[in-house]
C-alpha positions in Angstrom: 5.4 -0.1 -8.8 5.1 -1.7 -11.9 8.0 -3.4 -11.9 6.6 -5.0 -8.8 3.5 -6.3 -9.9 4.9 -7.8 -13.4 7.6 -9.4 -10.6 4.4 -11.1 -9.1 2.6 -12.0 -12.1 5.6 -13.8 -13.7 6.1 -15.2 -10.6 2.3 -16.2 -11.1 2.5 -17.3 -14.6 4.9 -20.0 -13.5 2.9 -21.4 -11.3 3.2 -21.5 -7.6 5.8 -23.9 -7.0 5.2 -26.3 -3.8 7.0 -26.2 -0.5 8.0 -28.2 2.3 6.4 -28.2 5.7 9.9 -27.9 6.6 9.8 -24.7 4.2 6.6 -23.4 5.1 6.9 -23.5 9.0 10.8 -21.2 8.0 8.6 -18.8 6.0 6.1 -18.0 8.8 8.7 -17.8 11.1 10.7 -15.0 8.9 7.5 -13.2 9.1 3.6 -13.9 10.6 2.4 -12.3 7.9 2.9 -15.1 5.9 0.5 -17.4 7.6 -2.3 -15.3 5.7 -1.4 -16.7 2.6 -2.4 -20.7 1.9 0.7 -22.9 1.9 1.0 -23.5 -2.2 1.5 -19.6 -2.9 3.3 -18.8 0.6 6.9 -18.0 -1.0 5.9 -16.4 -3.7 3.6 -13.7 -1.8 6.5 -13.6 0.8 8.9 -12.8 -2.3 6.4 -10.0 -3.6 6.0 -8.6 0.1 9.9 -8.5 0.6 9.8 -6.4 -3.0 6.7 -4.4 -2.3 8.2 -3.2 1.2 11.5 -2.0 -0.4 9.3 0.9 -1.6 9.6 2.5 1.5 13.2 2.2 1.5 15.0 1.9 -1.8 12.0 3.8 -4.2 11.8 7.3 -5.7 10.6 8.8 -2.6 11.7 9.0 1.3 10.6 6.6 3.5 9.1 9.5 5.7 7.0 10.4 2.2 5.9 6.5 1.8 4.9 6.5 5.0 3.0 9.4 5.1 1.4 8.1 1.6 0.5 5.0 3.4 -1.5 6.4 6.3 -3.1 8.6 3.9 -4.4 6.1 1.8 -4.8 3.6 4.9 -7.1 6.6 6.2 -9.2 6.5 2.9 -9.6 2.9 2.8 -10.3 2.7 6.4 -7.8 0.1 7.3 -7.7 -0.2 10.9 -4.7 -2.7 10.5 -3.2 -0.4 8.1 -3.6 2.9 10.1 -2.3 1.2 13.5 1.1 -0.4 11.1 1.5 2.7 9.1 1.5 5.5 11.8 3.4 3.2 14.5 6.4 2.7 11.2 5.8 6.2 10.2 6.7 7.5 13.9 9.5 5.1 13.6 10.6 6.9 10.1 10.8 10.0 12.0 7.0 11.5 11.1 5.6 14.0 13.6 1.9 13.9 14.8 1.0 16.8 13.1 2.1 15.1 9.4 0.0 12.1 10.4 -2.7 14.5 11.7 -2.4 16.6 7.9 -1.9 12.8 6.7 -5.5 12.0 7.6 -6.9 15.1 6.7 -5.4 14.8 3.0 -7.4 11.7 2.7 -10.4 13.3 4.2 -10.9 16.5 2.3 -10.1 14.2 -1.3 -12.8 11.7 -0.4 -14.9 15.1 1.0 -14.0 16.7 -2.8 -14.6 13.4 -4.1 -17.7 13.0 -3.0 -19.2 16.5 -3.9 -18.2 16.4 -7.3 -19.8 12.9 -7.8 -23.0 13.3 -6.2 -23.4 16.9 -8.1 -22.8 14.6 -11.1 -19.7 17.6 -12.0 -18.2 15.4 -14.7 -14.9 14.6 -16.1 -14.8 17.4 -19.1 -16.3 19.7 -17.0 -13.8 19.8 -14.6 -10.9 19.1 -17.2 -11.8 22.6 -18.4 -11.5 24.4 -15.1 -8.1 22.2 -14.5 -7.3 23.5 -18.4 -6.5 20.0 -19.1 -7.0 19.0 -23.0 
């Protein structure tokens, strides 16, 4: 993932480099999503998506296990876009309904956790100690 990100912000630190209407009406037709990004920075966000995706296909994990990481933290952000991309490519990856189902409830029971041990004000040494961290 880092690699990814420093990909984008050298791309950034260059400067987003101007296109075409010729080039610009080629890039949203390689992919709509490209229309959410304004026209000066359109290849260079198309370049970081078309790196950023190859995570579920050429990184340290399956594409089944990206997927599944994706709907869970779709489900924790509450992404309706994201859960309704992520589950439809996750079926496609092979994914049963009962991963997405345990998928969902990973994300639940952390923010559930989450929320408990914040609101209890628990504390990070507190619960290094139990974890026997440090």
């Amino acid at each position: 993932m880092k690699r990814f990100f420093l990909l984008f912000l050298f791309a950034s630190s260059l400067g987003f480099s101007q296109i075409s209407d010729e080039e610009y009406k080629s890039l949203l037709e390689k992919s709509p999503f490209n229309q959410m990004y304004p026209k000066f920075m359109a290849k260079d966000a198309a370049a970081y998506f078309t790196e950023w995706n190859k995570l579920f296909t050429e990184g340290p994990i399956t594409t089944k296990e990206a997927r599944i990481a994706a709907i869970s933290a779709s489900a924790a952000m509450r992404c309706e876009y994201c859960i309704t991309a992520q589950v439809h490519m996750a079926k496609a990856a092979g994914v049963s309904d009962d991963e997405i189902k345990a998928a969902i409830q990973v994300a639940a029971e952390v923010a559930r956790f989450s929320t408990l041990l914040y609101g209890n004000e628990f504390g990070q040494q507190k619960l290094k100690n139990i974890l026997g961290v440090e």
